[in-house]
N, C-alpha and C positions, 0 to 999 in steps of 0.2 A: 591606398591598398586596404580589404577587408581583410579583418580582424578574423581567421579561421581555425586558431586552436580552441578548443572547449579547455572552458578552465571557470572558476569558481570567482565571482563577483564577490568585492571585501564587502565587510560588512556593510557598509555606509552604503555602498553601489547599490548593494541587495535591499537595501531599507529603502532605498531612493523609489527603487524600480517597484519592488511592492504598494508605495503608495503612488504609485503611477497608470498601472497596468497589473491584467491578472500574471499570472507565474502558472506557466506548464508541469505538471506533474504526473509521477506514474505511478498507480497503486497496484500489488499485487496480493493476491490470497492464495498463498502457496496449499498444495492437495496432495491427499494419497489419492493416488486411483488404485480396483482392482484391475483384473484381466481381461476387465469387458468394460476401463473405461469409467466405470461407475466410481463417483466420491465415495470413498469411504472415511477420510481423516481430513482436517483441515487444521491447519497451522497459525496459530495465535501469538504478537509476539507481547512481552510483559516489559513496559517501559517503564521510566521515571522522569514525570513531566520539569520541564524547568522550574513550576511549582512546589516538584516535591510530592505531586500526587503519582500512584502506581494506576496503570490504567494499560488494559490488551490493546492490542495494535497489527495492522496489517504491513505489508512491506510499501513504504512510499519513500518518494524522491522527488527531486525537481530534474526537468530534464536539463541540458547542462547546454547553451552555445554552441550551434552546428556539431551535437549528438543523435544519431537516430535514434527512433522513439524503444526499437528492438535492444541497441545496447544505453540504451541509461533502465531499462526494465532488467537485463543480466546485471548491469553493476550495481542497482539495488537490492537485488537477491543475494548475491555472492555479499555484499556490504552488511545486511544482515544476517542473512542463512550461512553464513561461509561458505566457503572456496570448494567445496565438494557436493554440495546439494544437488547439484546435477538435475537444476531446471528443465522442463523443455518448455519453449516458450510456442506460443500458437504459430502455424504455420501461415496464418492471416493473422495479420495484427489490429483487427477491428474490437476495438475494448469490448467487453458484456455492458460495460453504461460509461456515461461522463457524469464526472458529480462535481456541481459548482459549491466550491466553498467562499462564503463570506463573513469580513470580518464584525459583520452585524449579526445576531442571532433570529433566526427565525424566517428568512430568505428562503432556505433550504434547509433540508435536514441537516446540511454541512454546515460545518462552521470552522474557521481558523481564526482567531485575534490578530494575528499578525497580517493577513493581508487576505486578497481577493486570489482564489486560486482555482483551475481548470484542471480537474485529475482524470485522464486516460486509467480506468480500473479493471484490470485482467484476473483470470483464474488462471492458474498457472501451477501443473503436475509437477511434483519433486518427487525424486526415487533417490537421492544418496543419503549425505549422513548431513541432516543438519545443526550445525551448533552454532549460535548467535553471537553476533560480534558489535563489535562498534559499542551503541547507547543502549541496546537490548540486556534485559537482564538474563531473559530464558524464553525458551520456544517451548509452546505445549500446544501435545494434538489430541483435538477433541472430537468426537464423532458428530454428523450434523444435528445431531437431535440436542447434544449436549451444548454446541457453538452455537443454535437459534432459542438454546434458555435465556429466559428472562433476566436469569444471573447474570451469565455471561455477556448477553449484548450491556447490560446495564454498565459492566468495567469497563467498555470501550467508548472511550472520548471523540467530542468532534464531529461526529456521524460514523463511525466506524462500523456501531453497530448494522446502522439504516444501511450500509455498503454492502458487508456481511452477509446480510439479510437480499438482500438481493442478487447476491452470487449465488448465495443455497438456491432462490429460487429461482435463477436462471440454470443453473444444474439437475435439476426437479428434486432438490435435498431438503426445502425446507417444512419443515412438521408443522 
């Protein structure tokens, strides 16, 4: 019989599987829009790496064992942004890019240490109230002029920026 509940590989299973095969995941960079659709804010979130370093962040996950790709993108919103953010998620779910992360540097502008990974990377509209939960420290919203500074991409780890940076400008937002 197949194994059909989604549920969370211990850790050992998860370390196995990362040095075996890439790992599915889903990145999202939450947005104000105004009334015609256009970005106007984008959502930056402010972590603390298992090193110790503070570094911005977008919303990612792994998708989870016979999860659609649509609710493991809600349950890492709501897991970040909480329970009230009030996503709307695209009515096609064809990501703005896929960004291959490696745990060699210099492959791709991605990188993760811990393993080889395939990220589905969406924009994705918030209109409620949101306040970060889980590992996040704080959500701060930047205008895109202020999220494609030099400053700012420079805090984000990983390739986050280089994601970033390509959301602005599949949105026509970046300066």
């Amino acid at each position: 019989m197949t194994e059909t509940t989604p549920g969370w590989l211990t850790s050992d299973e998860l370390d196995q599987a990362r040095a075996r095969m890439p790992i599915l995941y889903v990145e999202a960079v939450p947005v104000r829009v105004d009334d015609n659709g256009e970005v106007t804010l984008i959502g930056l979130l402010l972590r603390i790496g298992p090193d110790g370093t503070v570094s911005r962040a977008l919303v990612s996950g792994r998708v989870l064992h016979h999860e659609r790709v649509r609710d493991a993108l809600l349950r890492h919103l709501e897991k970040d942004l909480g329970p009230v953010a009030l996503p709307r998620i695209p009515a096609s779910l064809q990501p703005f890019t896929v960004a291959e992360y490696f745990p060699t540097h210099g492959v791709t502008a991605f990188h993760d240490p811990r393993q080889h990974a395939v990220s589905l990377a969406y924009i994705v509209p918030v209109t409620g109230d949101c306040r970060p939960r889980q590992d996040a420290l704080d959500l701060v919203w930047f205008s895109p002029e202020e999220a494609s500074s030099d400053v700012v991409l420079g805090e984000m780890a990983g390739g986050h920026g280089a994601l970033l940076k390509q959301a602005l400008a599949h949105v026509g937002r970046l300066s």
